[in-house]
Backbone atoms as SQL, in Angstrom:
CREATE TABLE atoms (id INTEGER PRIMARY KEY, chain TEXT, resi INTEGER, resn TEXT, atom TEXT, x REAL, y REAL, z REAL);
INSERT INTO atoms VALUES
  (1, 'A', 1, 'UNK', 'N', 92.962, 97.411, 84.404),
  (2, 'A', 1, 'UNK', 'CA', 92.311, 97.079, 85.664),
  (3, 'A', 1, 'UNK', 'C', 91.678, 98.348, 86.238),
  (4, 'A', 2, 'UNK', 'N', 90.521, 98.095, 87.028),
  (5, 'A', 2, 'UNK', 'CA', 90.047, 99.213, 87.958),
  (6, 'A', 2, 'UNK', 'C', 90.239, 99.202, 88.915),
  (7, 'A', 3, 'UNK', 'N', 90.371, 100.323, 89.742),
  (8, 'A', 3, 'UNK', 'CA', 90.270, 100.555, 91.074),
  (9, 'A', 3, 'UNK', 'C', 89.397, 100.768, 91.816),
  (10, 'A', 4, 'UNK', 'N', 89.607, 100.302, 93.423),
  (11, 'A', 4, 'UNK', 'CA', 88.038, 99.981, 94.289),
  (12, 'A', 4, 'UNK', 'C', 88.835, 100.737, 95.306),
  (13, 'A', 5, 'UNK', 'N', 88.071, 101.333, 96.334),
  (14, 'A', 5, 'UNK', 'CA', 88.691, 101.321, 97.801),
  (15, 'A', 5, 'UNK', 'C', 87.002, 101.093, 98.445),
  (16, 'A', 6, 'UNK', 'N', 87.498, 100.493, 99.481),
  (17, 'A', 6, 'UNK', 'CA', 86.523, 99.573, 100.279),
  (18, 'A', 6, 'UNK', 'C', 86.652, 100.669, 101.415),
  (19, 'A', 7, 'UNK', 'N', 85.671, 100.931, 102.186),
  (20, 'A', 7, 'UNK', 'CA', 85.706, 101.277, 104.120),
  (21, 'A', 7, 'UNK', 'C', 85.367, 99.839, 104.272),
  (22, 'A', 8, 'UNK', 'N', 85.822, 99.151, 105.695),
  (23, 'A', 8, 'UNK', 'CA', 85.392, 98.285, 106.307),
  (24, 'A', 8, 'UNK', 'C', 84.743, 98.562, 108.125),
  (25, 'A', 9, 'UNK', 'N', 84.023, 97.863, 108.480),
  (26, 'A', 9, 'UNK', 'CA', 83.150, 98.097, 109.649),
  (27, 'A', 9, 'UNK', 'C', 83.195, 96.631, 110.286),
  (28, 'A', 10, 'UNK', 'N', 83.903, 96.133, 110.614),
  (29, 'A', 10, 'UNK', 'CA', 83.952, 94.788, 111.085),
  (30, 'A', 10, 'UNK', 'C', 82.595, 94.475, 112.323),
  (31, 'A', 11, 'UNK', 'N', 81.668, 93.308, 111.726),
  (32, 'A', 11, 'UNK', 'CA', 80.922, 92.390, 112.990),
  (33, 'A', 11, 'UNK', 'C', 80.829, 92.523, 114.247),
  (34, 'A', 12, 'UNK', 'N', 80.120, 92.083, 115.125),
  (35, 'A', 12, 'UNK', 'CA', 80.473, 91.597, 116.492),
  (36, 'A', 12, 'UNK', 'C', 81.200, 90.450, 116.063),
  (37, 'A', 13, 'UNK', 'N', 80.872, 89.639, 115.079),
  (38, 'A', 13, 'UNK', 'CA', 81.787, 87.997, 114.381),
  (39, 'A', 13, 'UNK', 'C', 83.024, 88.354, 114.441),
  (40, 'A', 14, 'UNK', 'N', 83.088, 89.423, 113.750),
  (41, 'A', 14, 'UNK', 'CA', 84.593, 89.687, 112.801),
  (42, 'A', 14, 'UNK', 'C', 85.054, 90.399, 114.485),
  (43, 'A', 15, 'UNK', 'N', 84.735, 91.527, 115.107),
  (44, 'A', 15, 'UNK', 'CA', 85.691, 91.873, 116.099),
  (45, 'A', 15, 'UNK', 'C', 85.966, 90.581, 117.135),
  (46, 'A', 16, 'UNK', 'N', 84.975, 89.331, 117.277),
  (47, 'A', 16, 'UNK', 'CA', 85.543, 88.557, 118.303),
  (48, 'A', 16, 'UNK', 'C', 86.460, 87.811, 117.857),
  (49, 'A', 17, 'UNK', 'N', 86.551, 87.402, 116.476),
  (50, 'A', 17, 'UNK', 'CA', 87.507, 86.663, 115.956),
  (51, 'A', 17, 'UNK', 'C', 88.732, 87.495, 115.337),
  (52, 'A', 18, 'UNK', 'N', 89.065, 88.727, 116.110),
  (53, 'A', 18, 'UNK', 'CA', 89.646, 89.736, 115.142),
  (54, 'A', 18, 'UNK', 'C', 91.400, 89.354, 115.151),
  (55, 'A', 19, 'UNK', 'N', 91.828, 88.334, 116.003),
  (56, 'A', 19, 'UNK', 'CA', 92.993, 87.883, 116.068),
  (57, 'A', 19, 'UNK', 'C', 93.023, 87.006, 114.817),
  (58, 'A', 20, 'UNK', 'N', 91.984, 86.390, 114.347),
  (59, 'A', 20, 'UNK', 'CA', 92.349, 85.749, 112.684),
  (60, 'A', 20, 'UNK', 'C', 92.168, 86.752, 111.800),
  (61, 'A', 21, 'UNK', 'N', 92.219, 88.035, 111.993),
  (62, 'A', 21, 'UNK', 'CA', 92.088, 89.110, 110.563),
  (63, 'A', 21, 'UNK', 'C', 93.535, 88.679, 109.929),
  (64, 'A', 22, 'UNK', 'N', 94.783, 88.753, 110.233),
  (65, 'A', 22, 'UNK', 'CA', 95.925, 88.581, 109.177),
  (66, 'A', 22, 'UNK', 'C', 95.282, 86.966, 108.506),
  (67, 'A', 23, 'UNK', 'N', 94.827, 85.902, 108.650),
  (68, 'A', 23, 'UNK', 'CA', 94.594, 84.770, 107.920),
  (69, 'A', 23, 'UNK', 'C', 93.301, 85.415, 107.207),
  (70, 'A', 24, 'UNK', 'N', 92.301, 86.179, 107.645),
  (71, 'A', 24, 'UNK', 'CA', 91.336, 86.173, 106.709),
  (72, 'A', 24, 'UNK', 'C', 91.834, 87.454, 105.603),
  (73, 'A', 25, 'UNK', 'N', 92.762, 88.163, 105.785),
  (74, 'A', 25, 'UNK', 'CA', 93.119, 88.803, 104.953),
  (75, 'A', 25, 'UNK', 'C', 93.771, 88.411, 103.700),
  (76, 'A', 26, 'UNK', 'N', 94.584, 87.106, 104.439),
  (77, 'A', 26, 'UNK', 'CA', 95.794, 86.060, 103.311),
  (78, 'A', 26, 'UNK', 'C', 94.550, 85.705, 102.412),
  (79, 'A', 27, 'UNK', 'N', 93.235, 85.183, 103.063),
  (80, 'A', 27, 'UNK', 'CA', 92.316, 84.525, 102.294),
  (81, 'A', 27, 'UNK', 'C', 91.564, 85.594, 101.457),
  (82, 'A', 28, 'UNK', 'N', 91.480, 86.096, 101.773),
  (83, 'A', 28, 'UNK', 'CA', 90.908, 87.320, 100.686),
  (84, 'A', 28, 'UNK', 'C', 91.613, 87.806, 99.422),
  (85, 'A', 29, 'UNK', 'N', 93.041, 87.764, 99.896),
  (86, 'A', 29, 'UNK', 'CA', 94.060, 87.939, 98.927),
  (87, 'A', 29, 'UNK', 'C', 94.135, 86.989, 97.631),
  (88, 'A', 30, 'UNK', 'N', 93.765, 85.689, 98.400),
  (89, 'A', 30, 'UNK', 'CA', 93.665, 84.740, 96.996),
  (90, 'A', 30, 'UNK', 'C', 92.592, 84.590, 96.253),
  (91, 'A', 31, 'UNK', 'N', 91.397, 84.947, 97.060),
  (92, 'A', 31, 'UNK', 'CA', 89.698, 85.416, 96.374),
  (93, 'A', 31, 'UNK', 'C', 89.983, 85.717, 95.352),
  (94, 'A', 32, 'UNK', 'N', 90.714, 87.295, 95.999),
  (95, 'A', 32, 'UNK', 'CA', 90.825, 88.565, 95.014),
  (96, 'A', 32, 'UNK', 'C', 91.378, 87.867, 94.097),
  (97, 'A', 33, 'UNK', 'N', 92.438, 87.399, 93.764),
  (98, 'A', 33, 'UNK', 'CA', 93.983, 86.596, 92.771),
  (99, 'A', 33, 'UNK', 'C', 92.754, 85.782, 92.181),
  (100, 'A', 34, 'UNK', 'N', 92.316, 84.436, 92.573),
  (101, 'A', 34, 'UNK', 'CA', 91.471, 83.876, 91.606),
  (102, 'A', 34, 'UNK', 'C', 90.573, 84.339, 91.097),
  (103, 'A', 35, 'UNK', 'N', 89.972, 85.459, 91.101),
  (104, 'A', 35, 'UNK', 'CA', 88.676, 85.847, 90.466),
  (105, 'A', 35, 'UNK', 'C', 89.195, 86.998, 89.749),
  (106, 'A', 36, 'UNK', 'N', 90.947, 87.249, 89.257),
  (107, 'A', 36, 'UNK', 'CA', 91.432, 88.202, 88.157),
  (108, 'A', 36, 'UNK', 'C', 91.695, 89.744, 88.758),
  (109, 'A', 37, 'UNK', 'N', 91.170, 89.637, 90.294),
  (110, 'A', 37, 'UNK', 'CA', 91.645, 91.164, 91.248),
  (111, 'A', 37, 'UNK', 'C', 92.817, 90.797, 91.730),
  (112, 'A', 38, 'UNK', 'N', 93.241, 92.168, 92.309),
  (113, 'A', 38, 'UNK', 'CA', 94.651, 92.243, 93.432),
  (114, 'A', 38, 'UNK', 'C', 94.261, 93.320, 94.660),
  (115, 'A', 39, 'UNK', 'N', 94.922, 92.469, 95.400),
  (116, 'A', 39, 'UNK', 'CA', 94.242, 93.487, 96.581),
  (117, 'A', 39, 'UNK', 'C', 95.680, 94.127, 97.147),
  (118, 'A', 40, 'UNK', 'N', 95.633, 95.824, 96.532),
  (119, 'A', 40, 'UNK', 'CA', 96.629, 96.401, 96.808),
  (120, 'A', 40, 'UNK', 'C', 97.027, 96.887, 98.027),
  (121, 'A', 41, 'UNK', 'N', 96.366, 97.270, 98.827),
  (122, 'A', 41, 'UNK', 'CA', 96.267, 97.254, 100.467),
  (123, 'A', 41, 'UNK', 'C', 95.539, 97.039, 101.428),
  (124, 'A', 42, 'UNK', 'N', 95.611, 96.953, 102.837),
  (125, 'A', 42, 'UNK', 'CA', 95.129, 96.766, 103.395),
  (126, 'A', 42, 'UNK', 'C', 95.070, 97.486, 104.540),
  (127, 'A', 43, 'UNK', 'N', 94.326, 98.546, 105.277),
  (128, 'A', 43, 'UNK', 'CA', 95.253, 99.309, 106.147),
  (129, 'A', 43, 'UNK', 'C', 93.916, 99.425, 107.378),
  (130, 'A', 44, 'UNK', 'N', 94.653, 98.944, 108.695),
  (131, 'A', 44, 'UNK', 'CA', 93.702, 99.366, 109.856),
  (132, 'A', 44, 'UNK', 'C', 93.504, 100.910, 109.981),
  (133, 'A', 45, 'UNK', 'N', 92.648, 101.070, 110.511),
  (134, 'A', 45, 'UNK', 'CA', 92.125, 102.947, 110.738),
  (135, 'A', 45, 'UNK', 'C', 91.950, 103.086, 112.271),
  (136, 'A', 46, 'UNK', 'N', 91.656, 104.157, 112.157),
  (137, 'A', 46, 'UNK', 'CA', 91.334, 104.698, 113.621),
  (138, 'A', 46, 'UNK', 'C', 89.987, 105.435, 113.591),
  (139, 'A', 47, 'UNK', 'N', 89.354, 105.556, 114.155),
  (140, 'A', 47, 'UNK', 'CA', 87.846, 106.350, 113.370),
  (141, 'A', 47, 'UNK', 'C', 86.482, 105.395, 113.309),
  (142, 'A', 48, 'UNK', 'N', 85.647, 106.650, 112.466),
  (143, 'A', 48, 'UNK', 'CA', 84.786, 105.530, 112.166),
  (144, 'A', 48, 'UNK', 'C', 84.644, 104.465, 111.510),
  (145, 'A', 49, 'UNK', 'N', 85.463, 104.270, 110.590),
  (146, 'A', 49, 'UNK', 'CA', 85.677, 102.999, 109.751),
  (147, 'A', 49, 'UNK', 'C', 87.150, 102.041, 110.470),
  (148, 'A', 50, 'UNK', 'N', 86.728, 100.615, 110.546),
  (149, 'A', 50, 'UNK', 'CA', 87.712, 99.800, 110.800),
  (150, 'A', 50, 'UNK', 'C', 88.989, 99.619, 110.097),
  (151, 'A', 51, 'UNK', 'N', 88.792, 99.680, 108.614),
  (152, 'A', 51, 'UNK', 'CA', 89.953, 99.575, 107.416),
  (153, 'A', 51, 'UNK', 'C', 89.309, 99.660, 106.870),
  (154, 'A', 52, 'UNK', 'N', 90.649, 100.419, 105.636),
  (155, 'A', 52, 'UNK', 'CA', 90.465, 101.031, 104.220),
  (156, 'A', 52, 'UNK', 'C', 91.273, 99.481, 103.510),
  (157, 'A', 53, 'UNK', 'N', 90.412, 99.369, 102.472),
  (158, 'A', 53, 'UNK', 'CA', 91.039, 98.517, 101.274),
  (159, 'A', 53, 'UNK', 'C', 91.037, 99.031, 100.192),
  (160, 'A', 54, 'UNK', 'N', 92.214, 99.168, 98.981),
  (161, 'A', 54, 'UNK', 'CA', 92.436, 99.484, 97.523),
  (162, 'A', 54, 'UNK', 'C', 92.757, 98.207, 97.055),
  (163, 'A', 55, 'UNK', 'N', 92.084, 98.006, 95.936),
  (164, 'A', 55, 'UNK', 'CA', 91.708, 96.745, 95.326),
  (165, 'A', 55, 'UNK', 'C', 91.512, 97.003, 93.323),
  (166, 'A', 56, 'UNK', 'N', 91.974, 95.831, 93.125),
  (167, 'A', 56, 'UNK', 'CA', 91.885, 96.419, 91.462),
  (168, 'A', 56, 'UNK', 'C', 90.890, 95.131, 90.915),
  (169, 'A', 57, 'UNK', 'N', 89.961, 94.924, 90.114),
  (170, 'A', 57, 'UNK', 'CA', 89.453, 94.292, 89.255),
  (171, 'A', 57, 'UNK', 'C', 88.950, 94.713, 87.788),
  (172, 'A', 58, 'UNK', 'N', 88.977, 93.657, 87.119),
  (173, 'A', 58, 'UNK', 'CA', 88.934, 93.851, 85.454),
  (174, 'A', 58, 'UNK', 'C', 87.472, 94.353, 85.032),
  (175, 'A', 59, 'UNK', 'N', 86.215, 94.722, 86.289),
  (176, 'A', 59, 'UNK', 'CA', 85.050, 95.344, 85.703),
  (177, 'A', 59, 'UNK', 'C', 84.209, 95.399, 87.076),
  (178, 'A', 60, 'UNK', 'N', 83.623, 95.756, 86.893),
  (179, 'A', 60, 'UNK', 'CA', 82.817, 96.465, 88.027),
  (180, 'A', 60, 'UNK', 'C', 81.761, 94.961, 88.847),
  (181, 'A', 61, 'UNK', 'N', 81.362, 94.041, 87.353),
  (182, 'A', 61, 'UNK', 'CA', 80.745, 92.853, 88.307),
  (183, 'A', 61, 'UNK', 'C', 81.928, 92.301, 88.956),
  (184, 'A', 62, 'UNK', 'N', 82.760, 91.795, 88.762),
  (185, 'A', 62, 'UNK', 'CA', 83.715, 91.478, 89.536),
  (186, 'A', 62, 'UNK', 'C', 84.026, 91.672, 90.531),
  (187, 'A', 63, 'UNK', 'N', 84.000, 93.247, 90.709),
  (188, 'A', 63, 'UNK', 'CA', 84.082, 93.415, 92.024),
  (189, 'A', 63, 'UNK', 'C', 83.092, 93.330, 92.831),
  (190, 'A', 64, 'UNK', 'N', 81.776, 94.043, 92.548),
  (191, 'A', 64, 'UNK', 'CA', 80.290, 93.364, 92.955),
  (192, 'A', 64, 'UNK', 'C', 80.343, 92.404, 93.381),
  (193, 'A', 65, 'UNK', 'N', 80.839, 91.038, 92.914),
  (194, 'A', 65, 'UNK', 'CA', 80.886, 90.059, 93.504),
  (195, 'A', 65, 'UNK', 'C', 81.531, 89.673, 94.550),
  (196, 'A', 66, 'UNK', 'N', 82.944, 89.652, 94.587),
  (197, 'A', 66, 'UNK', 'CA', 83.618, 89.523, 95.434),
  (198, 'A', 66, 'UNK', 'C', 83.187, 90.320, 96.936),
  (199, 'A', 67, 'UNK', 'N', 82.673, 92.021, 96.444),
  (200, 'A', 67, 'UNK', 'CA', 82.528, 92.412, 97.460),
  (201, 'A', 67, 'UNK', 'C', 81.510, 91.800, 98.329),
  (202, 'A', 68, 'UNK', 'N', 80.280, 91.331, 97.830),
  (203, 'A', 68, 'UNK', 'CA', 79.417, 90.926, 98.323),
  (204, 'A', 68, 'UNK', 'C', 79.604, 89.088, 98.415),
  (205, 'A', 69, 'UNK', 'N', 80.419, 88.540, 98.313),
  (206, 'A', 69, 'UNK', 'CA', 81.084, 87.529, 98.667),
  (207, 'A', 69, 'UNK', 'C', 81.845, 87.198, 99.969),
  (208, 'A', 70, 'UNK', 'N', 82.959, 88.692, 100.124),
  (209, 'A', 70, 'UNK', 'CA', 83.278, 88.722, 100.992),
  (210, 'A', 70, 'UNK', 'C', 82.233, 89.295, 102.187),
  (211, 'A', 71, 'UNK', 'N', 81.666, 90.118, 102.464),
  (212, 'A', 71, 'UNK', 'CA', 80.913, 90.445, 103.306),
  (213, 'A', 71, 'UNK', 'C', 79.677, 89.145, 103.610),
  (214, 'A', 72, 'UNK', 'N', 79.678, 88.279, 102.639),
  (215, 'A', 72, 'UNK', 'CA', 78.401, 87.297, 103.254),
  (216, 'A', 72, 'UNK', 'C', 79.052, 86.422, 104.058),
  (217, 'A', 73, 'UNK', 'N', 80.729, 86.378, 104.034),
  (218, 'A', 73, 'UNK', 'CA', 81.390, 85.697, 105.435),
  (219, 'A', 73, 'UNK', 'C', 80.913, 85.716, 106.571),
  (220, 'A', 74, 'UNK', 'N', 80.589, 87.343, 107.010),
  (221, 'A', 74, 'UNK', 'CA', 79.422, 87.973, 108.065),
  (222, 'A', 74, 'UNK', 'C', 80.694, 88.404, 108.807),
  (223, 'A', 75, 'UNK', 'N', 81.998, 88.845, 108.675),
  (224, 'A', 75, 'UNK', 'CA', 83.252, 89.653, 109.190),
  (225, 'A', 75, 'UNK', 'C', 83.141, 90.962, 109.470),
  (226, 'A', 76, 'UNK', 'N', 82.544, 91.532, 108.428),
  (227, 'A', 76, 'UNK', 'CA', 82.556, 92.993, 107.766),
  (228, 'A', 76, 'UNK', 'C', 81.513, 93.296, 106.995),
  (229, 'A', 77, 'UNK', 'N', 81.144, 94.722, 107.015),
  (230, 'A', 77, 'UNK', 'CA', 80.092, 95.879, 106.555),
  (231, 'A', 77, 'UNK', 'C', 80.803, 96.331, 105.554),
  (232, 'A', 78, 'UNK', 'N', 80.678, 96.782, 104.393),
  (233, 'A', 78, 'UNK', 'CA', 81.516, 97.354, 103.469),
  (234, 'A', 78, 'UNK', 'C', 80.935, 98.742, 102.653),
  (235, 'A', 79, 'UNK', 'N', 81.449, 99.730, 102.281),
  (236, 'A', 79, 'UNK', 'CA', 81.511, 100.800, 101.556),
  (237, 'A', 79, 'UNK', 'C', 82.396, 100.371, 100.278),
  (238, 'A', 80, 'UNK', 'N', 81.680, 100.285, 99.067),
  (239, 'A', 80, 'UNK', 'CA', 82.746, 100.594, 98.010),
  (240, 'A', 80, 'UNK', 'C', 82.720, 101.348, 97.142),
  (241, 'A', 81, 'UNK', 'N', 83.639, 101.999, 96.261),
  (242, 'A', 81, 'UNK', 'CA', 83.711, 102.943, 95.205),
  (243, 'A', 81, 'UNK', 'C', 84.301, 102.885, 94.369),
  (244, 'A', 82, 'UNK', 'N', 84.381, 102.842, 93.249),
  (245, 'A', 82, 'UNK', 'CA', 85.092, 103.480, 92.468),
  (246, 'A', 82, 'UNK', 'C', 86.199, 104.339, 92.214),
  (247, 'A', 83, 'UNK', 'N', 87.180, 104.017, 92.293),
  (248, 'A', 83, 'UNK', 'CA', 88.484, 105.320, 92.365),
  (249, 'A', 83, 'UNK', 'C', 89.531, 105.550, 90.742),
  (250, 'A', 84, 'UNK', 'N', 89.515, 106.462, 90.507),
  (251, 'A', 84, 'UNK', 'CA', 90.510, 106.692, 89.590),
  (252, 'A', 84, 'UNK', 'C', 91.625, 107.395, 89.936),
  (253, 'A', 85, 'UNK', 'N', 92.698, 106.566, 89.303),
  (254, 'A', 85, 'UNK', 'CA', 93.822, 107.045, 89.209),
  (255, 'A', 85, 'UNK', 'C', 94.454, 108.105, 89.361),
  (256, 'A', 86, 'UNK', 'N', 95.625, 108.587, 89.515),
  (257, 'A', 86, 'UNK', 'CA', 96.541, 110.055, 89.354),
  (258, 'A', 86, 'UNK', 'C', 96.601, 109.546, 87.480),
  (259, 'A', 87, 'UNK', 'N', 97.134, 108.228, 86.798),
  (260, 'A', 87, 'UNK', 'CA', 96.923, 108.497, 85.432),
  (261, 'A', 87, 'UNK', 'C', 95.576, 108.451, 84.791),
  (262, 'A', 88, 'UNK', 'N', 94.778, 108.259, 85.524),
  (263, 'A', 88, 'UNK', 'CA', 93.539, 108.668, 84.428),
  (264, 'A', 88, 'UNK', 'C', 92.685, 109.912, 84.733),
  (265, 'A', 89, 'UNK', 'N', 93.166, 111.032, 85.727),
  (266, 'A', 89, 'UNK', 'CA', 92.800, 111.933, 85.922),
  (267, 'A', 89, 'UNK', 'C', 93.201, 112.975, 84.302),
  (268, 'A', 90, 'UNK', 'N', 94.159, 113.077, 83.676),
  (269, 'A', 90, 'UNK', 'CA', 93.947, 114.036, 82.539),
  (270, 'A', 90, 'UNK', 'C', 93.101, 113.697, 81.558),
  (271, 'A', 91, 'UNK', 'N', 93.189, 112.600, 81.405),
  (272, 'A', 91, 'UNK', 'CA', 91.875, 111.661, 80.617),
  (273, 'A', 91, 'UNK', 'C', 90.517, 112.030, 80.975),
  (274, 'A', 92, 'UNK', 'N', 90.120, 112.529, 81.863),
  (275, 'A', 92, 'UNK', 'CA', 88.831, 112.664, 82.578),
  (276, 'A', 92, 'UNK', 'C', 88.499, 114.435, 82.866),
  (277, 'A', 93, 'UNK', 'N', 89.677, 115.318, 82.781),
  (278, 'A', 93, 'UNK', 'CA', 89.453, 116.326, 82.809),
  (279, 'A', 93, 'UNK', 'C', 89.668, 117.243, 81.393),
  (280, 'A', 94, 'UNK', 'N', 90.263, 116.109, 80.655),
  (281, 'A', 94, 'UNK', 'CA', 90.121, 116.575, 78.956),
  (282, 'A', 94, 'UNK', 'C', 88.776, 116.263, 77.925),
  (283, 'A', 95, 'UNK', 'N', 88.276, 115.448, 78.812),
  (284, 'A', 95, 'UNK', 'CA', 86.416, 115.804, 78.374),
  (285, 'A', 95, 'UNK', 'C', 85.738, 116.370, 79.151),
  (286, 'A', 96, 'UNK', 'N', 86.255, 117.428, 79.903),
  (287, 'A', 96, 'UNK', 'CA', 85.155, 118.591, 80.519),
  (288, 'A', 96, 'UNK', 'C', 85.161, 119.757, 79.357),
  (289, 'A', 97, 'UNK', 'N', 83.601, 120.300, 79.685),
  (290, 'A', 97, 'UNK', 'CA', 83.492, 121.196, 78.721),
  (291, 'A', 97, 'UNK', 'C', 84.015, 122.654, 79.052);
């Protein structure tokens, strides 16, 4: 599996309805689950970003999708990336030249 971490920026939608974030989170959780991801956390912030999400899927469209699945709800603005591991960091610094 890969790893994602998301920034989130929630709506004027998403902040007026922000008392259903724990249900739209449950629902995201099963997105993620049926479409072969796991959504490993979920964490409110303080700052410029609303929440951080770490998320795993089996390839990069996958997550593409979902991400842009979830955001066409119209809840949330999203940042995503790519993250690797603490184990695939020696893997990645044993093909530097």
């Amino acid at each position: 599996m890969t790893t994602y971490i998301s920034f989130l920026s929630f709506t004027e939608q998403g902040n007026k309805t922000i008392k259903d974030l724990p249900a739209r989170i449950a629902a995201g959780r099963q997105a993620f689950e049926g479409n072969g991801g796991k959504l490993l956390n979920y964490h409110l912030t303080l700052g410029s970003q609303d929440a951080v999400v770490v998320y795993e899927f089996p390839d990069d469209e996958t997550a593409a999708r979902m991400a842009l699945a979830q955001a066409g709800i119209g809840n949330l603005r999203a940042t995503a990336m790519r993250a690797f591991t603490e184990a695939e960091i020696p893997g990645i610094l044993n093909g530097m030249p």
